[in-house]
C-alpha positions as CSV (number, residue, x, y, z in Angstrom):
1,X,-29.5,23.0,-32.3
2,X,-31.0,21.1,-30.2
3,X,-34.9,19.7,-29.2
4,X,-35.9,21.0,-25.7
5,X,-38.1,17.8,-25.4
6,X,-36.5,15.0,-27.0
7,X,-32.7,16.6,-26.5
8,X,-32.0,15.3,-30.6
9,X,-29.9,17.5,-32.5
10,X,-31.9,19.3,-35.3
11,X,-31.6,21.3,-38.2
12,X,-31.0,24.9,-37.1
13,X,-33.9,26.1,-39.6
14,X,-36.7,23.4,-38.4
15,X,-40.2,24.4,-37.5
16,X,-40.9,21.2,-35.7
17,X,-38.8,18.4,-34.4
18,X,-38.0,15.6,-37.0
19,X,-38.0,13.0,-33.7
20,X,-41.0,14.0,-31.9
21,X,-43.0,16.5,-33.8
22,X,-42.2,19.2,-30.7
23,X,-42.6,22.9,-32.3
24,X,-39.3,24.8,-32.9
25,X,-38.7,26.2,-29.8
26,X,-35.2,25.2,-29.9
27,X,-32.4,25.3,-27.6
28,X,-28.7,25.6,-28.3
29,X,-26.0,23.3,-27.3
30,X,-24.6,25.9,-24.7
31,X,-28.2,25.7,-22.5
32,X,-27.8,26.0,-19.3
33,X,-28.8,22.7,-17.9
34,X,-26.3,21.4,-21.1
35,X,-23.5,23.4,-19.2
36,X,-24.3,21.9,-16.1
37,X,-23.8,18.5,-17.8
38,X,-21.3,19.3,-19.5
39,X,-19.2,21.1,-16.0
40,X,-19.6,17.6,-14.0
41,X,-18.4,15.6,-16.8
42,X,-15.2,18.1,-16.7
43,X,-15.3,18.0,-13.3
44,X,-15.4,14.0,-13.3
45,X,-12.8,13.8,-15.9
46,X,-9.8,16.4,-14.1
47,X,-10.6,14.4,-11.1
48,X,-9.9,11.0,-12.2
49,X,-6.3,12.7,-13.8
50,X,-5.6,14.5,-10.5
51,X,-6.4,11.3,-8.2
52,X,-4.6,8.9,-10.5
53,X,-1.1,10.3,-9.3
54,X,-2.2,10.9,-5.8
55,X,-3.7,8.1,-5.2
56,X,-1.1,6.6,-3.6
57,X,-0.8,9.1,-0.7
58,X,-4.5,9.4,-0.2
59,X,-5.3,6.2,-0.2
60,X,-8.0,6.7,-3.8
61,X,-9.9,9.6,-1.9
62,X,-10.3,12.1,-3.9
63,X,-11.7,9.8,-6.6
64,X,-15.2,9.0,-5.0
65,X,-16.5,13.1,-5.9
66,X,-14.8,12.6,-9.7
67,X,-17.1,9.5,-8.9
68,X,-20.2,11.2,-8.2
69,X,-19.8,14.2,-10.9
70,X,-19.4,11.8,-13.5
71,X,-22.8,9.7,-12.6
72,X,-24.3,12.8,-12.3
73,X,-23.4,13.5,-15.3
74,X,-24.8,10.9,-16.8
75,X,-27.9,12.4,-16.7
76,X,-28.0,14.1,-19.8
77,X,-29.1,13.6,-23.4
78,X,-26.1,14.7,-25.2
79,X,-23.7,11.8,-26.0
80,X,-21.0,14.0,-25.9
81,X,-21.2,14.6,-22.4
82,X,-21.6,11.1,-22.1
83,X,-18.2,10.2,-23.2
84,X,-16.2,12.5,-21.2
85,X,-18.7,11.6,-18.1
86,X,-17.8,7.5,-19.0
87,X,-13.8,8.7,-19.1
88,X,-14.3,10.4,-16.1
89,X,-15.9,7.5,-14.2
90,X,-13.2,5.4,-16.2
91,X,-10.3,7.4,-14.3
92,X,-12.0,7.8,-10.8
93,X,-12.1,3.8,-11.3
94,X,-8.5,3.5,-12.2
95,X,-7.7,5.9,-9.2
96,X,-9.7,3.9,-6.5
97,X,-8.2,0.6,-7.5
98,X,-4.8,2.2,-7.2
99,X,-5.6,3.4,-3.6
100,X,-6.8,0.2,-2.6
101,X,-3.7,-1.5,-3.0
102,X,-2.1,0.7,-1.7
103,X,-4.2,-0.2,1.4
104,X,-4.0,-3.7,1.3
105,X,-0.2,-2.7,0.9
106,X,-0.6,-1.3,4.1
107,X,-2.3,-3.9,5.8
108,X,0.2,-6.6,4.8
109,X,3.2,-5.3,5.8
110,X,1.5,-4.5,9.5
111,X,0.1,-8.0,10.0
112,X,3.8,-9.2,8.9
113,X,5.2,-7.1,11.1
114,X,3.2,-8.0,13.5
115,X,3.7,-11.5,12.7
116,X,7.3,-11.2,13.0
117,X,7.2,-9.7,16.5
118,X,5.9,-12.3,17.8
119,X,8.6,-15.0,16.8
């Protein structure tokens, strides 16, 4: 269980928070604000895995709202969440990068075409 002031896990029998003295009325782990969290890290996370492969034809798009989910995601007390909100963020990263070369790819071979046009 969990404190619905301080967010610390508790003792499932507590009267009053260990942390910060907040009477028992507890919260479990599945509340819905915790789902939220807990959806955008997911969210975040299949992102990055889906835009790591597919970066290359879209250029690291899809990453930036894996991107924004994860940050968002961020938000939240449990470390849990936290972890799979950091991978997420981790692999939208990883994605972007990818994409970018793959447009400073692009750019080199035009200015080298160009380049070679005009000789």
């Amino acid at each position: 269980m969990y404190c619905r002031n301080c967010g610390k896990e508790i003792k499932g029998d507590a009267v009053f928070c260990q942390y910060c003295g907040c009477k028992a009325a507890l919260t479990d782990n599945n509340s819905g604000a915790e789902i939220t969290w807990r959806v955008f890290a997911r969210i975040s996370k299949i992102v990055g895995i889906v835009s790591i492969p597919i970066s290359i034809y879209v250029l690291g798009l899809t990453a930036v709202p894996g991107l924004i989910f994860g940050i968002i995601a961020l938000k939240t007390k449990n470390e849990d969440v936290k972890g799979e909100a950091r991978a997420g963020i981790v692999l939208n990263i990883i994605a972007s990068a990818l994409g970018s070369l793959v447009i400073m790819y692009i750019i080199i071979v035009i200015v080298s075409v160009a380049i070679d046009a005009r000789t």
